[in-house]
C-alpha positions in Angstrom: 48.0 96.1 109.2 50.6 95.8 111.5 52.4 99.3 112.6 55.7 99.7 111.6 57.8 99.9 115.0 59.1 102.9 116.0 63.1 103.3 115.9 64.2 103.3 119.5 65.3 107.1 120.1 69.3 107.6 120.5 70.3 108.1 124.5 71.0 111.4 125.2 75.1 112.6 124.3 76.9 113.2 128.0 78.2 116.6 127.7 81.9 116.2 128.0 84.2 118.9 130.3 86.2 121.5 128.3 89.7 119.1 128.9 88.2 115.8 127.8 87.3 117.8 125.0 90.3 119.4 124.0 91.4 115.5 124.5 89.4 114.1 122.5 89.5 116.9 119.6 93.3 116.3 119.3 92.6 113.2 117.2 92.6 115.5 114.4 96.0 116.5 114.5 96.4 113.1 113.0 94.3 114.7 109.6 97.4 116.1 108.3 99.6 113.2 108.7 96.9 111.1 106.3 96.8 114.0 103.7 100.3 114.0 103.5 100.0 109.9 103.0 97.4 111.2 100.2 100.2 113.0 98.7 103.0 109.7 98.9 100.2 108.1 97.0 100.2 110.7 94.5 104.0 110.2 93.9 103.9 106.4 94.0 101.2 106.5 91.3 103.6 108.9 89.4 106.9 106.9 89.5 104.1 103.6 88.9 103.5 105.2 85.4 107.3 106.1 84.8 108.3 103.1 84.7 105.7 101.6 82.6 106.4 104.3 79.8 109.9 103.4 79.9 108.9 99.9 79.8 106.6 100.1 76.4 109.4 102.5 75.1 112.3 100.2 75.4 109.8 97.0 73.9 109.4 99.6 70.6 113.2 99.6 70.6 114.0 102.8 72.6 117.6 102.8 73.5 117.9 105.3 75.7 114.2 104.2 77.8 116.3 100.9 77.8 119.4 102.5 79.5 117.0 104.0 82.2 115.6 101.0 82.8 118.7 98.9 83.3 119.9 101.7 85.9 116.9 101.4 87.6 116.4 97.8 88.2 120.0 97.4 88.9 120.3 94.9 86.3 124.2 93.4 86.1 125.3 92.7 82.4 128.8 91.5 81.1 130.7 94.9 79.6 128.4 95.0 76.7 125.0 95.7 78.4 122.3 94.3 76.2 120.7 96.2 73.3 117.0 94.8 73.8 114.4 93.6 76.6 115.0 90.3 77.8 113.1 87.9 80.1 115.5 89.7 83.3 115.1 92.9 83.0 111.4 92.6 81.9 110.8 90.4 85.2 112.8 93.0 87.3 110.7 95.9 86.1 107.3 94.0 86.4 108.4 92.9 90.1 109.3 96.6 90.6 105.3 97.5 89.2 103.8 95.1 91.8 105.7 96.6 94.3 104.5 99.8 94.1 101.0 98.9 93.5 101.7 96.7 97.1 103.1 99.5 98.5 100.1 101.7 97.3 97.5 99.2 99.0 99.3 99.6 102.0 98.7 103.2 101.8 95.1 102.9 101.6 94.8 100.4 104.5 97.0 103.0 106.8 94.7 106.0 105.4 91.6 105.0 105.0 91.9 102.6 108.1 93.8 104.3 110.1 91.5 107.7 109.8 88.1 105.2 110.0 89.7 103.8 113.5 91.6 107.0 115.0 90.2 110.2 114.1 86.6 109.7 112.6 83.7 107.6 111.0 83.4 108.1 107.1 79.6 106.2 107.5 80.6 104.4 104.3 77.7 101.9 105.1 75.8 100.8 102.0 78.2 103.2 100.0 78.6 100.3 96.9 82.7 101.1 96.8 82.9 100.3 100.8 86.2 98.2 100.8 84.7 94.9 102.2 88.0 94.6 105.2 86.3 97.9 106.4 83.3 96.8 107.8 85.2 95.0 110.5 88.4 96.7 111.2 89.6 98.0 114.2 93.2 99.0 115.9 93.6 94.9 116.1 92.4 93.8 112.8 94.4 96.8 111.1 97.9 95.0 112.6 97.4 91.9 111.4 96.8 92.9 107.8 99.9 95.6 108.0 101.7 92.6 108.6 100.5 91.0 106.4 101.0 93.6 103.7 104.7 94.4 105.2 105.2 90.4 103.9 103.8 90.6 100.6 105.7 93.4 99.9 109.3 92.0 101.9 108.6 88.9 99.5 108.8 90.9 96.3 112.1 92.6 97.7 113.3 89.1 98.1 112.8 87.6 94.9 114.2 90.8 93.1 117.4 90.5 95.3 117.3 86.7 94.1 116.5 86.9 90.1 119.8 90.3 90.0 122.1 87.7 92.9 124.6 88.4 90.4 124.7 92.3 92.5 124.7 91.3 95.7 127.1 89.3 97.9 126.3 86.4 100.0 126.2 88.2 103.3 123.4 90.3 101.6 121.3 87.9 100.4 121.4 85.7 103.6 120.7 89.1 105.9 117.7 90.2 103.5 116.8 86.7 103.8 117.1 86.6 107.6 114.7 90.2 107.6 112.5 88.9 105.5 111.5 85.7 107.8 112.2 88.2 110.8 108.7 90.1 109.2 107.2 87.3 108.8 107.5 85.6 112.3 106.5 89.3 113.7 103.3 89.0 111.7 103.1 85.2 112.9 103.2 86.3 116.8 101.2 89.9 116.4 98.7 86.9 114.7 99.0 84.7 117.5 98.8 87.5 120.6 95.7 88.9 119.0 94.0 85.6 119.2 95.3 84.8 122.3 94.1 88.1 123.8 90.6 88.7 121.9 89.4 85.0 121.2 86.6 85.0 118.5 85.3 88.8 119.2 87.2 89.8 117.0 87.0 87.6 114.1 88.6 88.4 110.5 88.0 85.4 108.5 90.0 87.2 105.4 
């Protein structure tokens, strides 16, 4: 039988001088920022289930989850606000549900990213929940899919302005319009520099 190689032994750690150190060790004042993230998810997923209560509620014919509703999707009605769900305010609502699931992804890409790339490993490898985007992220990789998530998240915005335009005036719409392809030519050129600066070493083919 053939011997199984023996793994080649890890080189000896440099020991580091007492202000590199202190240095490096200041990465985790950064640990309380991300638990505090932890906690914004927390309230997202809160105000997430709010909402769909009041949703179901006003569908069974609840007045006054109806009211709340129309308050907070800024829905504009004629003097007589309707009495029941329509397609509007159902759309507004659902539009304000993505969002916050959006806006809750882009939580866990700043905190489980940003910790895996700035303050410490997790050695996730093999764990069978790894997020796939993990395995190859870095500072780099992490800006382009902010950006990315910033547009997603920018687009809903946008087509909630557009479905209530009723609300808003022109100059509104055309400057939320104007910030919205201002985020996406920002993600376009953050894009563009990365490839420009790193070629293929850093490839991130989703």
């Amino acid at each position: 039988m053939t011997p199984t190689p023996k793994p080649s032994p890890r080189p000896p750690q440099q020991r580091l001088g007492m202000l590199p150190t202190v240095i490096f060790a200041s990465r985790w004042l950064q640990l309380p920022l991300y638990l505090g993230l932890i906690l914004a998810q927390g309230v997202y997923v809160f105000h997430f289930w709010v909402e769909l209560v009041h949703l179901i509620q006003a569908a069974l014919g609840d007045q006054h989850a109806l009211e709340i509703l129309i308050k907070s999707v800024g829905y504009a009605h004629a003097d007589t606000p309707p009495n029941a769900l329509n397609e509007t305010i159902i759309m507004l609502v659902v539009l304000g549900l993505i969002d916050v699931v959006m806006i809750s992804n882009l939580l866990i890409m700043v905190i489980v990213g940003g910790y895996e790339t700035f303050v410490s490993r997790m050695n996730l490898e093999g764990h069978p929940d790894q997020p796939e985007w993990l395995s190859h992220v870095n500072a780099s990789v992490l800006k382009v899919k902010l950006g990315t998530a910033i547009i997603g998240i920018s687009s809903i915005h946008l087509l909630k302005t557009f479905i209530s335009a009723d609300n808003y005036s022109e100059k509104t719409l055309i400057a939320q319009t104007a910030i919205h392809l201002a985020f996406l030519l920002s993600a376009m050129a953050i894009a563009a520099s990365d490839r420009i600066l790193y070629g293929s070493k850093n490839p991130d083919p989703h």
